[in-house]
C-alpha positions in Angstrom: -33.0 -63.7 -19.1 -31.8 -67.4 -19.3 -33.6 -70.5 -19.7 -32.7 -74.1 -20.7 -33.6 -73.7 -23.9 -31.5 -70.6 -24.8 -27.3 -70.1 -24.6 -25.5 -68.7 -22.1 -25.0 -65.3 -21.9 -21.6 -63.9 -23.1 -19.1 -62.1 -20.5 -19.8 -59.3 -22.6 -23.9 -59.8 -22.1 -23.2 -60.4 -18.9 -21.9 -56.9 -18.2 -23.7 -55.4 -20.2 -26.9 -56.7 -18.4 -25.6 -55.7 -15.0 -25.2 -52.2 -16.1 -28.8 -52.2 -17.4 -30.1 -53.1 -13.9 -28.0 -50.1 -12.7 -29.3 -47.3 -15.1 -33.3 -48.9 -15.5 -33.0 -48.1 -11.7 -31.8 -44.7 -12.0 -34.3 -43.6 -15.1 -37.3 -44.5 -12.8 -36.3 -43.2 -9.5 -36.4 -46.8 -8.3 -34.1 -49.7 -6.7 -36.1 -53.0 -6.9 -36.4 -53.1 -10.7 -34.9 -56.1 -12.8 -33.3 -55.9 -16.5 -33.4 -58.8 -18.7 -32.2 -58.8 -22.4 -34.2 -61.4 -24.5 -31.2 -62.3 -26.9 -33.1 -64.4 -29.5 -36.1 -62.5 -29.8 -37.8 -61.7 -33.2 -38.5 -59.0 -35.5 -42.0 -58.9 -34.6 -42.0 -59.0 -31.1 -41.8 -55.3 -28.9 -38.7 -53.4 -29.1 -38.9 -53.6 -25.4 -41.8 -53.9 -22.4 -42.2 -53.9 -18.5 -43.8 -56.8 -16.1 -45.3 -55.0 -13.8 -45.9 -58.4 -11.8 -42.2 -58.8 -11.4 -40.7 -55.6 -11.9 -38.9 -56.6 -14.9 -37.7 -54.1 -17.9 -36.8 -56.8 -20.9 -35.1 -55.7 -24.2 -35.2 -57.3 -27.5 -32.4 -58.0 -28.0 -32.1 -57.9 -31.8 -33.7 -55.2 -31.9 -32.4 -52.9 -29.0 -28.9 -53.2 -29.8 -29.0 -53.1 -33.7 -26.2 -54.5 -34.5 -23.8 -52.7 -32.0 -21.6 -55.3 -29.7 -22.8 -55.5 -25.8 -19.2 -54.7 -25.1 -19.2 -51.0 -26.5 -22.7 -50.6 -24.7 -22.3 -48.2 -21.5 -26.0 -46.3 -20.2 -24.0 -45.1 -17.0 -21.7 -42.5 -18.5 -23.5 -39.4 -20.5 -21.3 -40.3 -23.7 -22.1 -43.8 -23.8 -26.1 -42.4 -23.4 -25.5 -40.7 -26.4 -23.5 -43.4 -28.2 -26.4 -45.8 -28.2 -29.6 -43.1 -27.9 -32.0 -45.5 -29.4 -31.5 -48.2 -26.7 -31.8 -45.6 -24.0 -34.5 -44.5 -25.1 -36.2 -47.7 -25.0 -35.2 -47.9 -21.4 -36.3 -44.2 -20.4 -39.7 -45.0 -22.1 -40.2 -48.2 -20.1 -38.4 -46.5 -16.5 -41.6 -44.7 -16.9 -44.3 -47.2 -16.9 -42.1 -48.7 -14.2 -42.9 -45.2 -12.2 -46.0 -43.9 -13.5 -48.4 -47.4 -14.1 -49.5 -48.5 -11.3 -52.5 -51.2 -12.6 -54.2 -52.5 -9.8 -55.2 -56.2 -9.2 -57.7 -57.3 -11.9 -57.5 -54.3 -13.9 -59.4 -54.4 -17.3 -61.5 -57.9 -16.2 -64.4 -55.8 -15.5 -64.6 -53.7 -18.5 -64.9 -54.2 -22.5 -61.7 -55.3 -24.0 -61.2 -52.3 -26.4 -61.7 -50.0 -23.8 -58.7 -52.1 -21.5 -56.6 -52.0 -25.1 -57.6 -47.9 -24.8 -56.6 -47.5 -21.0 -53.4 -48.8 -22.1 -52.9 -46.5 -25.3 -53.8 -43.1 -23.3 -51.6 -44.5 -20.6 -48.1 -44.4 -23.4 -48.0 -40.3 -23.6 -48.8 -40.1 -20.1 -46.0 -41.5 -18.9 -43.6 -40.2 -21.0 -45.0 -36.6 -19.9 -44.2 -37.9 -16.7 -40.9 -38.8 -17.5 -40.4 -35.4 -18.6 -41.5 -33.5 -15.9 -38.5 -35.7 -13.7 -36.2 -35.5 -16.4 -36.5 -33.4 -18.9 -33.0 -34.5 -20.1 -34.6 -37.5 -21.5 -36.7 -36.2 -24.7 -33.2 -36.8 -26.7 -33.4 -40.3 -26.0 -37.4 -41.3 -26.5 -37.2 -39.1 -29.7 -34.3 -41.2 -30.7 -36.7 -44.5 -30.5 -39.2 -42.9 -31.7 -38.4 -45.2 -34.9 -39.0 -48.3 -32.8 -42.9 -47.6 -32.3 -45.3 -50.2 -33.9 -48.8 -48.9 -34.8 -50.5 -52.1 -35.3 -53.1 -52.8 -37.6 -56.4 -55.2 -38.0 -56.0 -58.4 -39.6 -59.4 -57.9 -42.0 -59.5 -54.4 -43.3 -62.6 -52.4 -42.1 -64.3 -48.7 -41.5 -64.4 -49.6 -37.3 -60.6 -51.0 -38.0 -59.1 -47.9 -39.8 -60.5 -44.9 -37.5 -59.3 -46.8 -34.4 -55.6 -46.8 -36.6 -56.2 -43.2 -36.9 -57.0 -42.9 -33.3 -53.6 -44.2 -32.6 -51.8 -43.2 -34.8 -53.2 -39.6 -33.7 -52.7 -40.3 -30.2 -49.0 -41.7 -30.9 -47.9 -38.1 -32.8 -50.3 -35.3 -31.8 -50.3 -37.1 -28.0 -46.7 -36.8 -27.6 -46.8 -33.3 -29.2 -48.5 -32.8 -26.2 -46.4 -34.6 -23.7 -43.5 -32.7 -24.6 -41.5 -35.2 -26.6 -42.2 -34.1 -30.2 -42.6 -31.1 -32.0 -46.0 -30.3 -34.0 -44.3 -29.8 -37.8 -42.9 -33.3 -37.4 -46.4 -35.1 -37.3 -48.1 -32.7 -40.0 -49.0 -35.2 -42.4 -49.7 -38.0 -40.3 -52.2 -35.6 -38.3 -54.0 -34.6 -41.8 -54.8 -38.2 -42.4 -55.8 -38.7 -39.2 -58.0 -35.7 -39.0 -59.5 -37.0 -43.3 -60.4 -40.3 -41.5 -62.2 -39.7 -38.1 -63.3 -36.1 -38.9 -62.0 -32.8 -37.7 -64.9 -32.7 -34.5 -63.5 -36.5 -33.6 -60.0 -35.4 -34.0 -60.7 -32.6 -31.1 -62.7 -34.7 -29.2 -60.5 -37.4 -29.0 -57.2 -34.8 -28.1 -59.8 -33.5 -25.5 -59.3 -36.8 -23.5 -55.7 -37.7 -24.4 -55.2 -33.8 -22.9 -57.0 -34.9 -20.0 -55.2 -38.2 -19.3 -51.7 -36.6 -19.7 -52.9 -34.5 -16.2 -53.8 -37.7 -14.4 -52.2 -38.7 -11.3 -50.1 -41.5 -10.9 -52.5 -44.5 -10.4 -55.3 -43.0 -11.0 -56.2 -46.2 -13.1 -60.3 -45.2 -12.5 -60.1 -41.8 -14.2 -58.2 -43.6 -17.1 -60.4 -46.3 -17.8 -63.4 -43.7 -17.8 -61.4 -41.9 -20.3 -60.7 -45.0 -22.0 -64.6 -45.3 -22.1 -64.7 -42.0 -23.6 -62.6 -42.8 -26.2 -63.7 -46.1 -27.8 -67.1 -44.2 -27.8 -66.2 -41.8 -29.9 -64.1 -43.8 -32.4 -66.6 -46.1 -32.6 -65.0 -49.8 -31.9 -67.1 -52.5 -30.2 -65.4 -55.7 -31.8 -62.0 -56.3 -30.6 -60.8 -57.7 -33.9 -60.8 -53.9 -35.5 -58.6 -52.4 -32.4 -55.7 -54.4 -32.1 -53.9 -54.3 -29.0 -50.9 -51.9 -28.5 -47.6 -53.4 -28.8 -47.2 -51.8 -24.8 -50.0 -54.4 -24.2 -46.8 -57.1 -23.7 -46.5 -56.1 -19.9 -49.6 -55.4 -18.2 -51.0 -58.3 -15.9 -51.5 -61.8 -17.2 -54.8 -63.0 -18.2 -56.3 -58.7 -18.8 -57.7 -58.7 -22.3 -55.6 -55.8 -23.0 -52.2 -57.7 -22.7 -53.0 -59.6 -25.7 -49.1 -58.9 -27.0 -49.6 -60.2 -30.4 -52.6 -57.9 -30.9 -54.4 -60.7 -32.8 -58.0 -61.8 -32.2 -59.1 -64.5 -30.5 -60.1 -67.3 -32.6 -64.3 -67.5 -32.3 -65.6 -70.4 -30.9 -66.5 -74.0 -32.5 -70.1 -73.2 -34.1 -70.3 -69.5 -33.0 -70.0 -68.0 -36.0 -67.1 -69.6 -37.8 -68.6 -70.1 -40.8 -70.0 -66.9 -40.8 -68.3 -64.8 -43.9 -65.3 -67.7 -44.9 -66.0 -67.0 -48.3 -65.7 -63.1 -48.0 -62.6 -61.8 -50.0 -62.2 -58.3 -48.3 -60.9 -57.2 -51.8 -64.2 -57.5 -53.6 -65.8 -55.1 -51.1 -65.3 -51.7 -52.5 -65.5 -50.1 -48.7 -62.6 -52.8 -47.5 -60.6 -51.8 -50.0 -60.6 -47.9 -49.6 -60.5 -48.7 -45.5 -57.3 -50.7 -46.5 -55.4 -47.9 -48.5 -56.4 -45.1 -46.0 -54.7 -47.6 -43.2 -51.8 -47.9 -45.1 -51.4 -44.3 -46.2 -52.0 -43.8 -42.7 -49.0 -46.4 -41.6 -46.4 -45.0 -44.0 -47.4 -41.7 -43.2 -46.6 -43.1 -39.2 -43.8 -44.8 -40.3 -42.1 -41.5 -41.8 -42.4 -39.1 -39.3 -41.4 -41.7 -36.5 -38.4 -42.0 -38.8 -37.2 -38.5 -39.2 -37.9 -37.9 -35.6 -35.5 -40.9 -34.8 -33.1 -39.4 -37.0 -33.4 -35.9 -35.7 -32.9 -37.7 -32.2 -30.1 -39.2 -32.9 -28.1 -36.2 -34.9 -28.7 -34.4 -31.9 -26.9 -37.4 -29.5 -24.4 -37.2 -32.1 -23.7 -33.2 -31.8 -23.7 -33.5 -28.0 -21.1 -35.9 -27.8 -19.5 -34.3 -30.4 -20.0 -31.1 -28.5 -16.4 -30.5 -27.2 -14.9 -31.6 -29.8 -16.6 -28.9 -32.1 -15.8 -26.0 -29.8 -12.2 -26.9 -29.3 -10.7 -25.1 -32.1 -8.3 -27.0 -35.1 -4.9 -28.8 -34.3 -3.1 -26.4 -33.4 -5.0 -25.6 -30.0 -2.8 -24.9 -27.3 -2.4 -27.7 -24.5 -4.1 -25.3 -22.0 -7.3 -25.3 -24.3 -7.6 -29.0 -24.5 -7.3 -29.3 -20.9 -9.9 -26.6 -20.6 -12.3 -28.9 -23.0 -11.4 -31.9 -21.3 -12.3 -30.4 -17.6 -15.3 -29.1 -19.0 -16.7 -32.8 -20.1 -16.0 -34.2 -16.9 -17.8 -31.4 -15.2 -20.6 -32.4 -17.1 -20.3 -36.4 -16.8 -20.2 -35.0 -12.9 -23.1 -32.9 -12.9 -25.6 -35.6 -14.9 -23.9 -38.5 -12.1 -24.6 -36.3 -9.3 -28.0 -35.3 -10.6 -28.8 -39.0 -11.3 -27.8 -39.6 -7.4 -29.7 -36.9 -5.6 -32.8 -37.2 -7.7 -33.4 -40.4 -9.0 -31.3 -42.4 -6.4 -31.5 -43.7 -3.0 -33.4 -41.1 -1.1 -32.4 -39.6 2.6 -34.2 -41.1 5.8 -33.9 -41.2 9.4 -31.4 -38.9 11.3 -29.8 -38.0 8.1 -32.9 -36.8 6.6 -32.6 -32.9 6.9 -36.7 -32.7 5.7 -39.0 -31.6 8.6 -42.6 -31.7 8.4 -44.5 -30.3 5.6 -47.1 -27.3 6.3 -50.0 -25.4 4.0 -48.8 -22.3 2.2 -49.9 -19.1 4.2 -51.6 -16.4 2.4 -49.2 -13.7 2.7 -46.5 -16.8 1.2 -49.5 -17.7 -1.6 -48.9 -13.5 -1.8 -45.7 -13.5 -2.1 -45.1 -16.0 -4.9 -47.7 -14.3 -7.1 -45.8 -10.7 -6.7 -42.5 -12.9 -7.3 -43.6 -14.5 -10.4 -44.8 -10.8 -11.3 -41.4 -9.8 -11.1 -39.8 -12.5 -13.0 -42.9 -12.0 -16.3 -41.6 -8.0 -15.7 -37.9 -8.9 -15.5 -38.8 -10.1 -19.5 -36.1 -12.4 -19.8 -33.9 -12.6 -23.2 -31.0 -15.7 -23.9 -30.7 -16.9 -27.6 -31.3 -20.3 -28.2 -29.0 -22.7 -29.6 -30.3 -25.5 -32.1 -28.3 -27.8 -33.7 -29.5 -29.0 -37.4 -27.9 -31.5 -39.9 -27.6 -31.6 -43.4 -26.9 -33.7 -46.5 -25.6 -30.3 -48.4 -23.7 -27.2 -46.7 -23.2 -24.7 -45.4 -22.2 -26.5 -42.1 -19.1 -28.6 -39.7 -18.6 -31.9 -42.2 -18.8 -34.6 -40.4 -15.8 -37.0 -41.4 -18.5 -40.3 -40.3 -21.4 -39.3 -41.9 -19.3 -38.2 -45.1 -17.7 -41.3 -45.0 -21.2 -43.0 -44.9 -22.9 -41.2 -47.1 -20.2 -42.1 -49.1 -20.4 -46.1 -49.0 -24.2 -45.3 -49.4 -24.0 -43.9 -52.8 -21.3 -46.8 -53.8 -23.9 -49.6 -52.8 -26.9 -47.9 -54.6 -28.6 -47.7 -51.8 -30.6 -44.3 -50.5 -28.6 -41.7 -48.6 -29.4 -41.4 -44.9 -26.3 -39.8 -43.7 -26.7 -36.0 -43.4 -22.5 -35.3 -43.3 -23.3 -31.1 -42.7 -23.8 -29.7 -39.0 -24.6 -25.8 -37.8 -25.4 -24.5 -34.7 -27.9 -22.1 -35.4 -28.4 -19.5 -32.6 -31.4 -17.5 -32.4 -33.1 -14.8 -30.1 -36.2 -16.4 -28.7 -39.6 -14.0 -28.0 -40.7 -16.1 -24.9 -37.8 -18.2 -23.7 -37.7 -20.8 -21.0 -37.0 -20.6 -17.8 -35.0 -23.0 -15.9 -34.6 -22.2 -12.1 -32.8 -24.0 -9.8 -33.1 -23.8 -5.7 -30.8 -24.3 -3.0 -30.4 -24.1 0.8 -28.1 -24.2 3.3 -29.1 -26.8 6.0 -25.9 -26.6 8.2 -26.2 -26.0 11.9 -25.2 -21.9 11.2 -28.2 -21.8 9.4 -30.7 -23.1 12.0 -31.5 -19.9 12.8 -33.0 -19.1 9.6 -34.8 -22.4 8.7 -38.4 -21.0 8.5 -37.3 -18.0 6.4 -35.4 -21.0 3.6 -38.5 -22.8 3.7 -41.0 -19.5 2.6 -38.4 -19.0 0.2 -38.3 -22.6 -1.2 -41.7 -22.8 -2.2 -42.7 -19.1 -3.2 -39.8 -19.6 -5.5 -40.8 -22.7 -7.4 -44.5 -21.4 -7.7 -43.2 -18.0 -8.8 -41.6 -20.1 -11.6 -44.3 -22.4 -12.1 -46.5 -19.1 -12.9 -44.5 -17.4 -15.5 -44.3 -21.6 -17.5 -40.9 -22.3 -16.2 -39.3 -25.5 -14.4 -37.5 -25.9 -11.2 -35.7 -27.9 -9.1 -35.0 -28.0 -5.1 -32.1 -29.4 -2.8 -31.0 -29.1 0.4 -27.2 -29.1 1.4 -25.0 -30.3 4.4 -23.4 -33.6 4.8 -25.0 -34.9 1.7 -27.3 -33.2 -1.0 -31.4 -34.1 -0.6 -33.6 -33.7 -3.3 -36.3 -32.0 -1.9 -38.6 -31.1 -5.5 -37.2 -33.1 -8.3 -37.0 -30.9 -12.1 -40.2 -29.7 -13.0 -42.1 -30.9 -10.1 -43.9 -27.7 -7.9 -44.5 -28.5 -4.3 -47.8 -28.5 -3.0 -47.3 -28.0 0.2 -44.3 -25.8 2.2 -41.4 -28.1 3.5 -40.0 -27.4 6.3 -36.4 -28.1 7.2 -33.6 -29.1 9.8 -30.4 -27.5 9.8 -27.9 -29.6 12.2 -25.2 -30.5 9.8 -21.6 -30.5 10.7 -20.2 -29.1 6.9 -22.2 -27.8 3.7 -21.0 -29.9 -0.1 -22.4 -26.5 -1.9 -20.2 -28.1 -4.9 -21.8 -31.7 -5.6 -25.6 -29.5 -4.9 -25.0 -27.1 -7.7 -23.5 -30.1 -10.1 -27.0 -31.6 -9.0 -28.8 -28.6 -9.8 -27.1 -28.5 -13.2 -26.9 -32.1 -14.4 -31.1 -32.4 -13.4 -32.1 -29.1 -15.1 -29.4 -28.7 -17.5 -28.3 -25.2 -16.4 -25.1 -24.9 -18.8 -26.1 -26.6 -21.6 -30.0 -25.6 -21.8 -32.1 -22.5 -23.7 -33.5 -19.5 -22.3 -32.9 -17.4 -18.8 -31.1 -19.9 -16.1 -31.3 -18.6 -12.6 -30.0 -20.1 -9.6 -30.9 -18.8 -6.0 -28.9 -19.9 -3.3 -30.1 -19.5 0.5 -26.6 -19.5 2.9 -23.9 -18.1 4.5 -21.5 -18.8 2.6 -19.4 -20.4 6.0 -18.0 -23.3 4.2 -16.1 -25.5 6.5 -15.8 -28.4 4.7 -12.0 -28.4 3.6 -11.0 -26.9 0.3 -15.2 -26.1 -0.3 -14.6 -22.4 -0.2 -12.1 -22.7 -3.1 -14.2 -25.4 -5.0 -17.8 -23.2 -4.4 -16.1 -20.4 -5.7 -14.7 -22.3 -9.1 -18.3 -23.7 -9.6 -20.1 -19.9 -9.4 -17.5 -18.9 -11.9 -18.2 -21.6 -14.2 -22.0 -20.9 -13.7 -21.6 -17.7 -14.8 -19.3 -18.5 -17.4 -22.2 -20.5 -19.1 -25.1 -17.9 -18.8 -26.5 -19.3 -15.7 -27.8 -16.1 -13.3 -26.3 -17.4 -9.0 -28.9 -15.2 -7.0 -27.1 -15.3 -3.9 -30.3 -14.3 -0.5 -28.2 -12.4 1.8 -30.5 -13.2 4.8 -30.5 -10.3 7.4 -30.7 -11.4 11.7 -32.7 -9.5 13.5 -33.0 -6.6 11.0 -29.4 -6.6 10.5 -26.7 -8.7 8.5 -25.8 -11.9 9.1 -21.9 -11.8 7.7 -23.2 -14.0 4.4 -19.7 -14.7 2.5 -20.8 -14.2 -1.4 -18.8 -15.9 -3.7 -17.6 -13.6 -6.8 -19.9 -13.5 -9.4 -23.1 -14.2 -7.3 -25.2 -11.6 -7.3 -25.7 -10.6 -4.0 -29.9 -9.9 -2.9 -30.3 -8.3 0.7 -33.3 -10.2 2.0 -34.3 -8.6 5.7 -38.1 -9.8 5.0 -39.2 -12.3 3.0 -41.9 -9.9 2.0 -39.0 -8.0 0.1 -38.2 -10.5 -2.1 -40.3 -9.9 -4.9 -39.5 -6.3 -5.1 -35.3 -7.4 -4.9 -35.9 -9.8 -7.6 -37.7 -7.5 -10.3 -35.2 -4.8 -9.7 -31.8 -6.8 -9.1 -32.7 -9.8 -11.5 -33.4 -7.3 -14.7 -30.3 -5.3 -14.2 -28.1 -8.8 -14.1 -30.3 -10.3 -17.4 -30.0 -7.6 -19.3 -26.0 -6.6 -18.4 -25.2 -9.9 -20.1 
């Protein structure tokens, strides 16, 4: 953003800028949002916030970038995600609030100030959970700026002051834990102090709410501010000077107590107690000063973990983009194979653009809108999806998982541009960061994820069969929802329509119409792929495709068939639902390497699963 008293932005800002506004956009499954960059900003001010008021996103500058040029700065291609991982992060983090926080007019004028400052803190895992459940894709990035979060603390040491630290600072770890982003060994010490200073029956109470505010809906802001309630209760704060306001505080409404920014006090008023305690020096009071060392145990503590989980972040940007170049084998690779690595990454750049497009884009209405109404679940279908997910628990699923760590020391890949930093590190005295020594580590996994992904056919040869795809549909994604797992849903013809995004179940059953003139089966399953990561994810990777396989779109057939292969090449299970007419078949075209499931009833489906979906798992 430019005013008078700041310089213009660069061509390079400039661009840079514009391709924010595209990807904040795209992150929050929005079009009406505004990116700013606040080039001068300072050290202390938020790494980033949202206005709700105006829709705006704005980046600290300074901070955001760290150092890199705007010029070498692209969030619209997957590499240059992974080239800057902090920054995007930043962005994903506040795409969420600009999705998930909806504050209504005048919220927080009506309640206590620490429990608006509390209804803002439960709201920060919540809407990264949120995040995650649309794109799961995105816990690289928000671990990467994990570094970037500020736990504030009380200007006047105090008992009040350091549990509601530990509050936070419990809420900040052991809360995203929960949401998904971070993993529980990472936060182990922070969550010990935390536990020594509000007491292990606090500790529980407290995750009790935070548990409950991650399920809240989507402005639900009077069920969060009752939690809120909850909250400061049990911590114990009445004076707003011991809870600091979140640094998140920034972009809520002006004039709410919460949105403080600076997290300071107010000043009290002329002869309303301002005398009262001048003289105190905190450090002569024996109960200030073990209040202050516990809070900044506590920060450094904070500060640590945040810091390794940056770090961990990061490495793993840096072994995905990396990724191709590791698997492509020394110089002397033959042409063929580099061209092979090279189609591969743009198959992916394709699959995360097309994903970003159907799910997170501009969404289908009017005549090209193949969505029909939406109807209750019938019991035999509520049946049906409890038998299915039956099948899929019995089918007991087995893919090794593949996790990249770094090193400072082998055995591992050296990395020439951590060695070569770790390098200038030692020659300037200064502490080694740079971990030079990669490994993939691949490991069988006892209860591995499952990542499903759902596709129909709503061309006009498939109008016949419209009820049957949307049973399916939906018994599918709860069958998957039962056994833990996530799944996605489009529809194909003309264009591809997201119809459940990744790792959201539908409540209801969606009906649909088929009257399309071609089907782009291609640019569905690079949807399907890019949103759920289906080639480059963990665990058992199914995809269940409902059509006839009559592709008339020219040159489909041949490009369908190259896509199944490559599926199938990377672990990922095409169940292909070979619907039967009138009790007989309906000439379904199978591509090779689908696994073909005769479907005459929808009733048969679970039964056709357990037995057909085992035999292709365990062949592998």
């Amino acid at each position: 953003m430019i005013t008078p008293e700041t310089p213009a932005e660069t061509a390079a800002q400039t661009l840079l800028v514009v391709r924010l506004n595209r990807g904040v956009n795209l992150l929050a499954g929005r079009d009406d949002l505004v990116a700013s960059v606040k080039w001068d900003a300072g050290e202390d001010e938020p790494p980033a916030w949202f206005t709700h008021a105006r829709g705006e996103i704005t980046l600290n500058g300074p901070v955001a970038l760290d150092g890199a040029e705007p010029a070498e700065i692209n969030p619209l291609t997957p590499d240059g995600r992974r080239r800057h991982p902090v920054l995007v992060g930043l962005l994903c983090h506040e795409a969420g609030h600009a999705h998930s926080t909806h504050w209504e007019e005048g919220f927080g004028e009506e309640v206590p100030v620490v429990v608006a400052r509390a209804a803002v803190l439960l709201e920060e895992p919540r809407i990264e959970h949120r995040q995650l459940q649309r794109r799961p894709g995105d816990r690289l990035f928000l671990r990467a700026a994990s570094q970037r979060i500020i736990l504030p603390g009380a200007g006047t040491p105090s008992a009040a002051a350091t549990r509601w630290q530990a509050a936070q600072a419990a809420l900040l770890t052991a809360g995203r834990v929960d949401a998904g982003v971070l993993d529980d060994a990472e936060v182990r010490k922070v969550l010990t102090l935390c536990r020594k200073t509000l007491g292990r029956k606090d500790f529980n109470r407290l995750r009790a709410v935070w548990r409950k505010a991650l399920e809240l809906a989507d402005g639900d802001v009077p069920g969060l501010v009752d939690l809120a309630a909850r909250w400061v209760e049990i911590v114990g704060v009445d004076d707003p000077a011991d809870a600091p306001a979140p640094a998140c505080a920034r972009g809520v409404p002006d004039g709410v107590p919460a949105g403080g920014g600076d997290g300071e006090p107010d000043e009290p008023e002329e002869g309303v107690g301002a005398d009262e305690g001048a003289g105190d020096d905190p450090s002569t009071d024996p109960g200030a000063r073990d209040s202050d060392a516990l809070a900044e145990a506590l920060a450094g503590a904070f500060r640590d973990a945040m810091t390794v989980v940056a770090e961990r972040g990061s490495a793993q940007a840096a072994a995905e983009l990396h990724e191709d170049e590791d698997q492509a084998p020394a110089e002397d690779t033959s042409r063929r194979d580099r061209h092979a690595g090279e189609r591969e990454a743009k198959e992916r750049e394709a699959a995360e653009e097309q994903a970003d497009l159907v799910f997170h884009g501009y969404s289908a209405d009017g005549a090209t809108d193949p969505r029909g109404a939406t109807r209750p679940p019938t019991e035999e279908e509520r049946i049906l999806a409890r038998r299915t997910g039956k099948a899929l628990r019995r089918a007991q699923f087995r893919e090794r998982a593949r996790i990249v760590t770094t090193s400072a020391v082998p055995p591992g890949r050296l990395l020439g541009r951590e060695a070569m930093l770790a390098a200038a590190q030692r020659a300037r005295s200064a502490p080694v960061t740079a971990r030079p020594f990669r490994q993939v580590i691949r490991r069988d996994t006892p209860e591995p994820p499952l990542t499903v992904g759902i596709a129909v056919d709503i061309s006009g040869s498939m109008t016949w069969a419209t009820e049957t795809m949307a049973s399916v549909a939906w018994l599918v994604a709860h069958a998957v929802d039962q056994v833990g797992g996530s799944s996605a849903t489009v529809a194909f013809g003309e264009e591809v329509t997201a119809i459940t995004r990744p790792g959201v179940t539908p409540a209801k059953v969606q009906t649909f119409i088929a009257d399309d003139g071609c089907e782009m089966f291609t640019d569905a399953m690079r949807a399907l792929d890019g949103g759920l990561r289906l080639t480059s994810g963990d665990g058992a990777r199914l995809v269940f495709v409902v059509s006839d396989g009559h592709f008339v779109a020219p040159g489909e057939k041949k490009r369908a068939a190259a896509m199944v292969e490559r599926l199938v090449e990377h672990g990922v299970v095409v169940l292909w639902l070979d619907l039967h007419r009138g009790g007989r078949p309906s000439g379904t075209i199978v591509p090779s390497g689908a696994v073909p499931i005769p479907v005459v009833d929808v009733a048969d489906i679970p039964q056709q699963v357990e037995t057909i979906l085992v035999r292709a798992l365990r062949a592998r």
